[in-house]
TORGU-15586 format. One record per residue (C-alpha): residue number from 0; residue in three letters; x, y, z. Coordinates in Angstrom, 2 decimals. Layout:
N
PT num residu      px      py      pz
PT NUM    ALA       X       Y       Z
...
***
This chain:
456
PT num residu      px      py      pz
PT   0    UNK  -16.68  -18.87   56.50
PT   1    UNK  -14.10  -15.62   56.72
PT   2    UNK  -15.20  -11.93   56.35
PT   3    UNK  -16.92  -10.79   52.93
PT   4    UNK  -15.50   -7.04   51.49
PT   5    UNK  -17.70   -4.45   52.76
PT   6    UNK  -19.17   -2.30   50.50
PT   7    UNK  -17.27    1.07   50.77
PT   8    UNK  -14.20   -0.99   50.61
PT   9    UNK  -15.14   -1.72   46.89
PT  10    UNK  -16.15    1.56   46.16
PT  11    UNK  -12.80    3.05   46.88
PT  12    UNK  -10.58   -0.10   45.10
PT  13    UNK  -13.24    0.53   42.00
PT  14    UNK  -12.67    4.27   42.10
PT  15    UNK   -9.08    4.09   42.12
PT  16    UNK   -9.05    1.31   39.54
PT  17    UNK  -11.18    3.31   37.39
PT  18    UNK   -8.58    6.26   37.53
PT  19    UNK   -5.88    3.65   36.48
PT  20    UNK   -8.31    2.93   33.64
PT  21    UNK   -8.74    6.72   32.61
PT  22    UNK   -4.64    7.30   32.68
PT  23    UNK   -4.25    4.10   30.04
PT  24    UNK   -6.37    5.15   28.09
PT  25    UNK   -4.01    6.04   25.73
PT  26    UNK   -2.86    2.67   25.20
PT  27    UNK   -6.00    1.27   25.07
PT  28    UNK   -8.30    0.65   21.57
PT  29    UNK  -11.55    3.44   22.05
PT  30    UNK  -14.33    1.31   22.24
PT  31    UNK  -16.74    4.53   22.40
PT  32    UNK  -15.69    5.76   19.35
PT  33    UNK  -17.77    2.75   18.15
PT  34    UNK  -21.19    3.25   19.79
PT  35    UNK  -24.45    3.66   17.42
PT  36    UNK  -24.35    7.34   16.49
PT  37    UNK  -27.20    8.25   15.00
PT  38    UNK  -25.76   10.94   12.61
PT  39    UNK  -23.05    9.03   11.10
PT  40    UNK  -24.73    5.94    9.28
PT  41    UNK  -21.41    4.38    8.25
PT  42    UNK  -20.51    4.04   11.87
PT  43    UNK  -23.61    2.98   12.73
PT  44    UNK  -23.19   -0.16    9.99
PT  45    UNK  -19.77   -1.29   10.99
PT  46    UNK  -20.25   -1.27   15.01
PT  47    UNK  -20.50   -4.52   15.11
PT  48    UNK  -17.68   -5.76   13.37
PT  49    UNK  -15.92   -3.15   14.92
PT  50    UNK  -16.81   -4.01   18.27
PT  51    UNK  -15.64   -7.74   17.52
PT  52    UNK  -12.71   -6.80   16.28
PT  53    UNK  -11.53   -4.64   19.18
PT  54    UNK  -12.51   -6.96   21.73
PT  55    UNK  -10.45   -9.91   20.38
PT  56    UNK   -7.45   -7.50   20.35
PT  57    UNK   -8.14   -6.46   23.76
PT  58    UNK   -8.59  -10.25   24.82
PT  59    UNK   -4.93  -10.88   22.88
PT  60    UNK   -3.56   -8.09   24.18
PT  61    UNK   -4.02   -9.36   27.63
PT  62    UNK   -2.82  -12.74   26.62
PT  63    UNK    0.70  -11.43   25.71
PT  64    UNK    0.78   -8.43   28.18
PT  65    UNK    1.92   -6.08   24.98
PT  66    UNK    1.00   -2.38   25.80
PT  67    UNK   -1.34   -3.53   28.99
PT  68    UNK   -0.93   -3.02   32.72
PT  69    UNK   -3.48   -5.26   34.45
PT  70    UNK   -6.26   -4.00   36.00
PT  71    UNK   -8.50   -5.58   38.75
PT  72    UNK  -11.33   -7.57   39.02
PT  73    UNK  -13.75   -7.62   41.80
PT  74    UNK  -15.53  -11.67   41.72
PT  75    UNK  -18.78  -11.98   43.49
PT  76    UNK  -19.15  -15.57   44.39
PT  77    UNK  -22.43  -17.12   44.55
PT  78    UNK  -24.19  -20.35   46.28
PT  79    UNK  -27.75  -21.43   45.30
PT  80    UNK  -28.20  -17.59   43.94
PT  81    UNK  -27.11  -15.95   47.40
PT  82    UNK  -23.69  -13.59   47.26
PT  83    UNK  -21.78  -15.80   49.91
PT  84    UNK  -18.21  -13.78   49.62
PT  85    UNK  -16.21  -10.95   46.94
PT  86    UNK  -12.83  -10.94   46.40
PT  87    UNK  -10.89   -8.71   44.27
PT  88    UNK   -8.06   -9.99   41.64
PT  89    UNK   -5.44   -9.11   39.20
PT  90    UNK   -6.97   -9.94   35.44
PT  91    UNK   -3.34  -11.57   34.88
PT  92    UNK   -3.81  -14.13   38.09
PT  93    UNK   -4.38  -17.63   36.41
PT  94    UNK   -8.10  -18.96   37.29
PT  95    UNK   -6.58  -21.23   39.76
PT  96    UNK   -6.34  -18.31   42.36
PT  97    UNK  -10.10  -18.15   42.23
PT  98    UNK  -10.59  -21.77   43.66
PT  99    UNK   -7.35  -21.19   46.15
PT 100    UNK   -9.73  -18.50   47.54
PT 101    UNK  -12.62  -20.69   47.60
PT 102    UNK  -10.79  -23.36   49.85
PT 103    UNK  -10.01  -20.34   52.32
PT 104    UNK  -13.09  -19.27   52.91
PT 105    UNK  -14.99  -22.39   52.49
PT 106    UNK  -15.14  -25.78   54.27
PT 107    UNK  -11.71  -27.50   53.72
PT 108    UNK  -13.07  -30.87   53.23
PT 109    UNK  -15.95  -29.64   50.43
PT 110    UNK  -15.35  -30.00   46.36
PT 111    UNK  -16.87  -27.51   44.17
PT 112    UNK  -16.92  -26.21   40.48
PT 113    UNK  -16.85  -22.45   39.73
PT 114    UNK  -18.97  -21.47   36.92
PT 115    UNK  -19.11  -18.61   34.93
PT 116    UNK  -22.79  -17.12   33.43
PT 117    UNK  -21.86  -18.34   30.22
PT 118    UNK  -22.08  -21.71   31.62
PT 119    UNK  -18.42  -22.24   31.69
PT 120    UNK  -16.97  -24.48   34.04
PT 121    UNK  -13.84  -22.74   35.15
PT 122    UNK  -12.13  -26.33   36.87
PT 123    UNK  -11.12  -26.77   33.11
PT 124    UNK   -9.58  -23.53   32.82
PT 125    UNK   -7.30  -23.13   36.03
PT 126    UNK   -4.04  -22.67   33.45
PT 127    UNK   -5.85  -19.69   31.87
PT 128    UNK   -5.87  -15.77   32.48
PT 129    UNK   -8.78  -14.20   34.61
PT 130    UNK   -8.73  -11.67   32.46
PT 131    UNK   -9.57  -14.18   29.45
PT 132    UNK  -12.34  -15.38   30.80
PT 133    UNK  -13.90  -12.53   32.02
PT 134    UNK  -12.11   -9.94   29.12
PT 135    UNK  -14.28   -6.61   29.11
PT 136    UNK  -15.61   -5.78   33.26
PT 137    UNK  -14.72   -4.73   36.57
PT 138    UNK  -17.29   -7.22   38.23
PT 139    UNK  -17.62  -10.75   37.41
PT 140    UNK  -20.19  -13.36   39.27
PT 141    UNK  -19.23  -17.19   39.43
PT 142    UNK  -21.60  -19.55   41.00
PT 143    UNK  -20.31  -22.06   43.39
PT 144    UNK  -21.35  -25.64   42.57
PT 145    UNK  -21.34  -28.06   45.44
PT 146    UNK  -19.75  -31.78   44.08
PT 147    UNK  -19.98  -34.20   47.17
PT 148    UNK  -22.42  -36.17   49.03
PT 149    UNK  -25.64  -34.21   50.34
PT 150    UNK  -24.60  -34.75   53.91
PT 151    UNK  -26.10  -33.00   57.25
PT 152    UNK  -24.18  -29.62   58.21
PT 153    UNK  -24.21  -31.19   61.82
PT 154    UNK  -24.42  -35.32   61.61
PT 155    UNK  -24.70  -35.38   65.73
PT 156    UNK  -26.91  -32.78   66.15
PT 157    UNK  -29.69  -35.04   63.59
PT 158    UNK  -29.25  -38.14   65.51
PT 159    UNK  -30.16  -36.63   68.21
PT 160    UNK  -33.10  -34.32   66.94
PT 161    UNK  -34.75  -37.60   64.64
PT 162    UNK  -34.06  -40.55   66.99
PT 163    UNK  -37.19  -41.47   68.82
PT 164    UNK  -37.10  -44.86   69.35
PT 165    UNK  -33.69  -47.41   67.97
PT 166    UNK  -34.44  -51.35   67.45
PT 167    UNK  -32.56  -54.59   66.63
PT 168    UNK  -33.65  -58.04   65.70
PT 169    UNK  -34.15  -60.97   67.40
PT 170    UNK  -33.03  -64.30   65.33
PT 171    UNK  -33.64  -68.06   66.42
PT 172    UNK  -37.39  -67.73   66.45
PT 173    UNK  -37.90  -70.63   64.40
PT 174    UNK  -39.34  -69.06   61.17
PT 175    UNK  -40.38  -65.82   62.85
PT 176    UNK  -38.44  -62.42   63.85
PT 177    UNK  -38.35  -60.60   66.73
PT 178    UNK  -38.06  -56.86   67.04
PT 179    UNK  -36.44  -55.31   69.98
PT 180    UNK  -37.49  -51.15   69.99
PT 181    UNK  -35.92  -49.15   72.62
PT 182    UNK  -38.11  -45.83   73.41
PT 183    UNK  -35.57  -43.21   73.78
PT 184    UNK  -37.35  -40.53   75.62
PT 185    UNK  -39.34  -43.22   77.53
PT 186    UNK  -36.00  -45.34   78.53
PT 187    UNK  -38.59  -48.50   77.83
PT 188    UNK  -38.43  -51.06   75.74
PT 189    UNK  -41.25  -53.22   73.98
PT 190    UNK  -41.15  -56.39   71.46
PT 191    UNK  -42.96  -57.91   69.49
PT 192    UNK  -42.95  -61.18   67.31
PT 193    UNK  -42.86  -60.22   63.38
PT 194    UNK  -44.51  -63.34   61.03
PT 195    UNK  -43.30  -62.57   57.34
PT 196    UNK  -41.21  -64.17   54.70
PT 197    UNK  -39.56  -61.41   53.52
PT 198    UNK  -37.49  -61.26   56.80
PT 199    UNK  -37.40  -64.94   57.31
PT 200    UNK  -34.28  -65.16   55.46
PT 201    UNK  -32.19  -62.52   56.90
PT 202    UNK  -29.52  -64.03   60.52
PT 203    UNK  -27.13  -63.37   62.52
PT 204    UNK  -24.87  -62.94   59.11
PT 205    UNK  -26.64  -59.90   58.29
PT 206    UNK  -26.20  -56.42   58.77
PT 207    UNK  -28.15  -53.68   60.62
PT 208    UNK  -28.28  -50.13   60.97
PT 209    UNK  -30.57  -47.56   62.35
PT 210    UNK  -31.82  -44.13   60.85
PT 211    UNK  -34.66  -42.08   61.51
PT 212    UNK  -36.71  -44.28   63.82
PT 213    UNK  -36.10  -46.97   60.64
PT 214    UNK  -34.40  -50.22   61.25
PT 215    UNK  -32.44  -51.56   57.85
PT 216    UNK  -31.54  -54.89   57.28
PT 217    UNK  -29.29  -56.44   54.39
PT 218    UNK  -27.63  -59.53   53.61
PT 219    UNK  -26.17  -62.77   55.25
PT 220    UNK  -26.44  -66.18   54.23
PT 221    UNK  -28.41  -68.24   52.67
PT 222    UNK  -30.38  -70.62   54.69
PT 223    UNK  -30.80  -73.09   51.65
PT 224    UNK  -27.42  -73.23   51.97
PT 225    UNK  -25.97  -76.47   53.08
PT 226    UNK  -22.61  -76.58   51.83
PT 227    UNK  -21.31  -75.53   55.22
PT 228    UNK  -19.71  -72.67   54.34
PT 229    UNK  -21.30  -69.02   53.94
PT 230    UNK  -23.98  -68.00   51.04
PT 231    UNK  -23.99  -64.54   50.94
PT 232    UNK  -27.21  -62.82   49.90
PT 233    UNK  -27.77  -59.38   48.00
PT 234    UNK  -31.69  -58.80   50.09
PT 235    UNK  -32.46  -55.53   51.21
PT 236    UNK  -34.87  -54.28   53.62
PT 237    UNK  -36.82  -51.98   56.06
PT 238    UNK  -38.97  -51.98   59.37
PT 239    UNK  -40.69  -48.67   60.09
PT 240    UNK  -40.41  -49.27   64.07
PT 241    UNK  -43.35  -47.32   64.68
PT 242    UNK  -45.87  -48.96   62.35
PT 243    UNK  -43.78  -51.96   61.93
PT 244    UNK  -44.74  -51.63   58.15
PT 245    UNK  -41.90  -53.95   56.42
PT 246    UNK  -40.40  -52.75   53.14
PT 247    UNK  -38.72  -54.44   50.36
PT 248    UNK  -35.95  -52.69   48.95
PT 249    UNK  -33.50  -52.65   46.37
PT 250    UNK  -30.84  -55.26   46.22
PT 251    UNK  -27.59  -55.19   47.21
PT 252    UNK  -25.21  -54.92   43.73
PT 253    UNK  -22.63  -56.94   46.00
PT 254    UNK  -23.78  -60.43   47.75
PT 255    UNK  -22.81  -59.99   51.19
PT 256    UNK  -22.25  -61.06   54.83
PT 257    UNK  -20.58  -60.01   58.03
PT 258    UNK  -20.55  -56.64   56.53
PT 259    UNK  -21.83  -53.31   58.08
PT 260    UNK  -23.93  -50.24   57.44
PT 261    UNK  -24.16  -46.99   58.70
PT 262    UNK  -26.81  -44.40   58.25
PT 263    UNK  -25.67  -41.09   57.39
PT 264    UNK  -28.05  -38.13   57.79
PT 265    UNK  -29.92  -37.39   56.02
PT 266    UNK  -30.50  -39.82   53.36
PT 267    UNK  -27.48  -42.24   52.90
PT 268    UNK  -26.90  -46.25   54.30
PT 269    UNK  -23.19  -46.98   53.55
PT 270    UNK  -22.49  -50.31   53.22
PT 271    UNK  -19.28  -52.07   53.92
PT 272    UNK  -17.14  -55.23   53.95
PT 273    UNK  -18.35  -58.90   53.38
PT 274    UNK  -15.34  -60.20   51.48
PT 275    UNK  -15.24  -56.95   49.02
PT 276    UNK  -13.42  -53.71   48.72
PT 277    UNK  -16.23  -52.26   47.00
PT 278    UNK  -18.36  -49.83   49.31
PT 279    UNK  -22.39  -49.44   48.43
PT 280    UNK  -24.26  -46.69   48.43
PT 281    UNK  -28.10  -46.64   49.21
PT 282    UNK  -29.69  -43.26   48.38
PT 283    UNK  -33.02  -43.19   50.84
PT 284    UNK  -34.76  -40.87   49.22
PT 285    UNK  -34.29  -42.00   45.75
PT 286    UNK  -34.16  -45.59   46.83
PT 287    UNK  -31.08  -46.05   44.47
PT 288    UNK  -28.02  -48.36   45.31
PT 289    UNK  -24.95  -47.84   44.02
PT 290    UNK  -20.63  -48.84   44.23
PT 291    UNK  -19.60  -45.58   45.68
PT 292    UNK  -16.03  -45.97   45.73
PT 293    UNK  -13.05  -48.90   46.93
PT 294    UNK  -11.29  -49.44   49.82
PT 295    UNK   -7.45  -50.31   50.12
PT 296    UNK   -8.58  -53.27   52.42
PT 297    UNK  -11.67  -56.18   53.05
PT 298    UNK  -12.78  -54.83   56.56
PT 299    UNK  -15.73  -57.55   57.69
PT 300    UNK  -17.62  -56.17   60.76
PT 301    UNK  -15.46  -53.31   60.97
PT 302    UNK  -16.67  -49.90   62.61
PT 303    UNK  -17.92  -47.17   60.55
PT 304    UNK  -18.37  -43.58   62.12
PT 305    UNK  -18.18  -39.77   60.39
PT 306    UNK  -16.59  -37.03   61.81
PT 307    UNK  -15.90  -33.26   61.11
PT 308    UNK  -19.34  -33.93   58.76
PT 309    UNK  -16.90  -34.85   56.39
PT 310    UNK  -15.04  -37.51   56.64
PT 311    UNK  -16.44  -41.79   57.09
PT 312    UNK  -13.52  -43.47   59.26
PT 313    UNK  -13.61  -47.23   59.17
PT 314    UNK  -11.89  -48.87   61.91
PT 315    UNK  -10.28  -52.24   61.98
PT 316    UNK  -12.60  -55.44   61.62
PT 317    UNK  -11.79  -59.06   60.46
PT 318    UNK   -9.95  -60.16   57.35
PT 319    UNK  -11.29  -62.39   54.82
PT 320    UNK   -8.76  -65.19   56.71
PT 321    UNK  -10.36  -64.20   59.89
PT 322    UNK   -7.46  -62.43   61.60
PT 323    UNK   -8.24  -58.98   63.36
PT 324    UNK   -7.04  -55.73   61.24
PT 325    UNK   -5.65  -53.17   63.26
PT 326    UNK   -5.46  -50.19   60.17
PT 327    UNK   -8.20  -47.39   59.86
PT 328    UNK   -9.23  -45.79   56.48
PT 329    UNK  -11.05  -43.08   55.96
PT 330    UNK  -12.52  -41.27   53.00
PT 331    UNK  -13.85  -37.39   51.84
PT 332    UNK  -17.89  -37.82   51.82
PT 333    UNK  -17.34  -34.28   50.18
PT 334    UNK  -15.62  -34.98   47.39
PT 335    UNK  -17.19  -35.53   43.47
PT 336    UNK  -14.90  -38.79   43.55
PT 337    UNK  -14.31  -40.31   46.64
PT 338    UNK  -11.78  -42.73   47.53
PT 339    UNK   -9.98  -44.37   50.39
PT 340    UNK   -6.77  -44.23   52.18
PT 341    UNK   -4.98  -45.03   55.21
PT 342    UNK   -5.13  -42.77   58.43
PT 343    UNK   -1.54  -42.47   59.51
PT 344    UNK   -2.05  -41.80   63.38
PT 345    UNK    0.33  -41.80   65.96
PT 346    UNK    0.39  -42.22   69.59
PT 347    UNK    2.16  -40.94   73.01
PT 348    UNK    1.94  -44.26   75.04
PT 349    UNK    1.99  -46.94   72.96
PT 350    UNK   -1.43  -47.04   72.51
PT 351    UNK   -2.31  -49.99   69.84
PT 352    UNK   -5.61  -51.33   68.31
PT 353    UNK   -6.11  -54.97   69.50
PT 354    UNK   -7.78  -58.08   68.15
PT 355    UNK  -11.07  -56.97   68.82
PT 356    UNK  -14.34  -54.80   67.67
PT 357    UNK  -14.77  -51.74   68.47
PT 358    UNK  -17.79  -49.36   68.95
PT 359    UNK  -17.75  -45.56   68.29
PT 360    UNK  -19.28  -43.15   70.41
PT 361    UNK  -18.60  -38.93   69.69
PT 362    UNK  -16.99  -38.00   72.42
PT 363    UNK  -16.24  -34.63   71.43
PT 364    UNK  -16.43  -32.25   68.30
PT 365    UNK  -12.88  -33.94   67.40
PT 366    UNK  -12.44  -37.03   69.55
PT 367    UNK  -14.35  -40.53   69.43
PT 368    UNK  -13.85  -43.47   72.47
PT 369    UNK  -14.09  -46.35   70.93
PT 370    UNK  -14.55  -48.90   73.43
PT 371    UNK  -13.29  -52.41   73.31
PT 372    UNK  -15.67  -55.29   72.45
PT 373    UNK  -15.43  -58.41   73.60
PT 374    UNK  -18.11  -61.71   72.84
PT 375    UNK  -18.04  -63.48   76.34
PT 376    UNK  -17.50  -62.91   80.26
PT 377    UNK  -14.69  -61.27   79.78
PT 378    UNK  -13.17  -58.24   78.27
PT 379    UNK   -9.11  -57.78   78.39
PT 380    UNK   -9.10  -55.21   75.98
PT 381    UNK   -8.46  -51.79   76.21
PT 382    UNK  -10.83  -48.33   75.22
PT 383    UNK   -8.82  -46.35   73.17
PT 384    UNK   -9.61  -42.41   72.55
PT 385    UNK   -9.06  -41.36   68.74
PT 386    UNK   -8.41  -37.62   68.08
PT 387    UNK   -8.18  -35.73   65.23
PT 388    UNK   -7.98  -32.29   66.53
PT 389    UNK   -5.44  -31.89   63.91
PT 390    UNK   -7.32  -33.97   60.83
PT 391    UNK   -4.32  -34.65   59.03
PT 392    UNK   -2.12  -36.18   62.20
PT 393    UNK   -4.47  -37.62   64.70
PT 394    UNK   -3.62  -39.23   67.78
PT 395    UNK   -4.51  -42.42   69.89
PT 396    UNK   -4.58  -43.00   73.58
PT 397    UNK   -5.77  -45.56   76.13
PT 398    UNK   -9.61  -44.65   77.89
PT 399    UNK  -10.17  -45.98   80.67
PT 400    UNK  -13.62  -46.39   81.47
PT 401    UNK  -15.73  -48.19   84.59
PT 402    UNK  -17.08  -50.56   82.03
PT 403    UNK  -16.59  -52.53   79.29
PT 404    UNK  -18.69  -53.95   76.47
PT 405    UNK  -19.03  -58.22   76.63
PT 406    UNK  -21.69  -58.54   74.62
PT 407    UNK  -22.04  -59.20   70.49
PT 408    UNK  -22.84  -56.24   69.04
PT 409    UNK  -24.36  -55.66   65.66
PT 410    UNK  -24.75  -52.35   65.34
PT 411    UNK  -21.09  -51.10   66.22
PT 412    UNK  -21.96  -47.45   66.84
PT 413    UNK  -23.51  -45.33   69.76
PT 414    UNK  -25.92  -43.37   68.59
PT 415    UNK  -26.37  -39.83   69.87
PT 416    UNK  -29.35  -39.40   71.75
PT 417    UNK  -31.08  -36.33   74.03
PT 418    UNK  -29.56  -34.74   76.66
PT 419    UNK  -25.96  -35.64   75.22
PT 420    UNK  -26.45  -39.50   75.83
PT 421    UNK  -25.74  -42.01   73.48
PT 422    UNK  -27.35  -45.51   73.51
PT 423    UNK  -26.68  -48.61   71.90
PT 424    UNK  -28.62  -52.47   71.99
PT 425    UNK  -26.14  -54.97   72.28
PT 426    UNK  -27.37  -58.87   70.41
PT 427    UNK  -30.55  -59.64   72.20
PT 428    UNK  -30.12  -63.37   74.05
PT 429    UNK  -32.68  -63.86   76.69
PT 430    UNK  -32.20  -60.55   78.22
PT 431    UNK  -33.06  -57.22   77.23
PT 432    UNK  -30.23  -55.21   77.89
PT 433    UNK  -29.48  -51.05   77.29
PT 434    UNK  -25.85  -49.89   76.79
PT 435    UNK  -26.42  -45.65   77.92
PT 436    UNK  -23.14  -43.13   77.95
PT 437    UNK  -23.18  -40.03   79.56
PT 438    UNK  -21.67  -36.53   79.00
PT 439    UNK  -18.50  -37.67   80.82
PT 440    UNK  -17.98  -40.66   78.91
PT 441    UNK  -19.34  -43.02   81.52
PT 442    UNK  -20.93  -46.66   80.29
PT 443    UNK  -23.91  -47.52   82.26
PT 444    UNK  -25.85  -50.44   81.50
PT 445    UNK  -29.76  -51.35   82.15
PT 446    UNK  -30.85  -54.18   82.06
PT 447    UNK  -34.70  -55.63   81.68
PT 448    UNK  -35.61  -58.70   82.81
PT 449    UNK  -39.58  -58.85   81.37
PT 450    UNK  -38.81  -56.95   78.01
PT 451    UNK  -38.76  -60.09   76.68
PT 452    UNK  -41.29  -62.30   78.81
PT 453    UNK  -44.03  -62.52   75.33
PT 454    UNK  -42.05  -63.43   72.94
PT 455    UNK  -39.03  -65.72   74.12
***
């Protein structure tokens, strides 16, 4: 967050400001020659007009520089009513220079508004003079007021503290659901058959995502459809994978299938593609949906990942003609406004995305593997390593791993687990099957053969 100014350090700039102040006097109105004096009544009945008056010459004064040398200003900035950092300025520096400050000592990525105790918001003022806005002291406080998203400080660190137990559903069960829950800490997995309406009408066109020991499930097509070709729907819901209690909740603004999700902690589902640029927004907490912002490009299926606890990538996915996209996006989750654009990476060994998925998996605190998907025996594809040590010019590179991924995948993301595992639960068929990464980056996969044995 960078150093704050000790103390003793703004005692001395203070002191020797204030003998600046004493040696310009002379060209400075007298406010004191204004204060109540009890023995002189006339005085005492003009003060405040007086006091007006000489403060809106001093404010013009400054304006103009006539007659003023400009003194300094120590700012105390404050977050949520904590002193964070101080910094000392020239009264003549435009307001801009406070924010430029701001950016240096706070998160890069992170939008705020500086305002003042009057209430003013100083990001419509950056043209004007400190000194303006702040026209008669040597100290000034401005509070620091967060804009973005209410995202988690450390997005890897609260998969892995609140993930218990990750599921996925089983489809084909006639007018049933299955549920698939994989016990993290247990490495076990159980199922059960699930008899409601409400999920009857979700398949394999919807979209799933995992958050919190909380399996969400939202759109796909209609199956009243007959028309033979996809009905999206706008249905939204929940399965609390501990008490399998099933909610209802709100719908989708946007109809959609082969779309994604992706729970950010610690109380946002993004939701992506299905034939729109628009992206949703579903606020957990407040169990509010809303268009969040537009991307440059229809991305069905595509990956969705955050990094530097900052920034949503979205990888590749399938065009609305159903040929494979090989861009990336990505957008600010910190920012008031957020919007999309393209990630302009480059790459050493002619490293290039293919006509495939992808799934994510942190690798490291700047790198992701994103390993090559493929839906049958086979996988010709290649892992590819994304890095964005440098944010603004990231790189990618082949990774080649022991294994690769041949199964459908749903849920295109490896979630962090204990232990600095990931895990992910491939499309359940008639085997119950465990995708596990290690520390080094190594896929593993576990299969169980009776996981399944009540229910199929």
């Amino acid at each position: 967050m960078g150093g704050c100014w000790s103390a003793s350090r703004n005692e001395k700039v203070i002191t020797a400001n204030k003998k600046k102040r004493d040696e310009q006097k002379s060209t400075l109105p007298d406010l004191n020659s204004y204060k109540n004096d009890d023995n002189n009544k006339d005085n005492k009945d003009n003060k405040s007009a007086n006091n007006e008056s000489l403060i809106s010459q001093k404010i013009s004064k400054r304006n103009t520089n006539e007659n003023f040398t400009n003194p300094d200003i120590l700012i105390n900035y404050l977050y949520k009513g904590k002193s964070e950092f101080e910094q000392i300025f020239k009264t003549k520096d435009n307001i801009s220079n406070l924010f430029d400050i701001l950016l240096e000592k706070k998160s890069k990525y992170s939008e705020y508004d500086l305002i003042t105790s009057e209430n003013i918001n100083l990001s419509t003022k950056l043209n004007e003079k400190i000194g303006t806005i702040f026209p008669d002291t040597e100290n000034a406080e401005v509070t620091m007021e967060y804009l973005g998203l209410d995202i988690a400080s450390d997005i890897k660190e609260e998969y892995e503290k609140n993930f218990q137990v990750i599921g996925t559903i089983l489809f084909d069960l006639g007018e049933n659901i299955g549920i698939l829950i994989y016990n993290i800490k247990e490495n076990s997995f159980t199922a059960e058959i699930i008899k409601d309406k409400r999920l009857y009408k979700f398949n394999h066109l919807s979209s799933i995502c995992n958050g919190n020991n909380i399996l969400y499930i939202s759109g796909g097509d209609d199956k009243n459809n007959n028309s033979g070709k996809a009905k999206p729907i706008k249905d939204f819901c929940c399965i609390d994978l501990f008490s399998k209690n099933i909610e209802e909740l709100v719908n989708l603004k946007i109809a959609r299938c082969w779309h994604s999700m992706l729970y950010v902690p610690k109380k946002y589902i993004f939701i992506i593609g299905g034939n729109t640029l628009d992206v949703e927004l579903f606020d957990i907490k407040k169990g509010e949906i809303s268009i969040d912002s537009k991307m440059n490009e229809i991305r069905n299926e595509c990956t969705l990942i955050v990094m530097n606890n900052s920034i949503l990538y979205a990888f590749c996915g399938i065009s609305p003609d159903g040929s494979f996209i090989t861009t990336v996006e990505k957008c600010n989750l910190r920012q008031k406004e957020r919007s999309w654009s393209y990630v302009n990476y480059s790459t050493a060994d002619n490293t290039l995305f293919e006509g495939c998925y992808y799934i994510s998996h942190f690798f490291s605190d700047t790198s992701l593997i994103l390993f090559a998907a493929n839906e049958g025996d086979k996988n010709e594809f290649s892992n590819i390593l994304f890095d964005i040590e440098d944010e603004e010019n990231p790189t990618i590179s082949y990774y080649e791993g022991e294994n690769k991924i041949i199964d459908v995948v749903p849920e295109k993301i490896f979630y962090p687990i204990e232990n600095n595992n990931a895990a992910m639960i491939p499309l359940i068929t008639t085997m119950a099957k465990i995708y596990l990464i290690d520390e080094n980056g190594k896929l593993n996969i576990e299969n169980y053969q009776n996981a399944l044995k009540d229910i199929v």
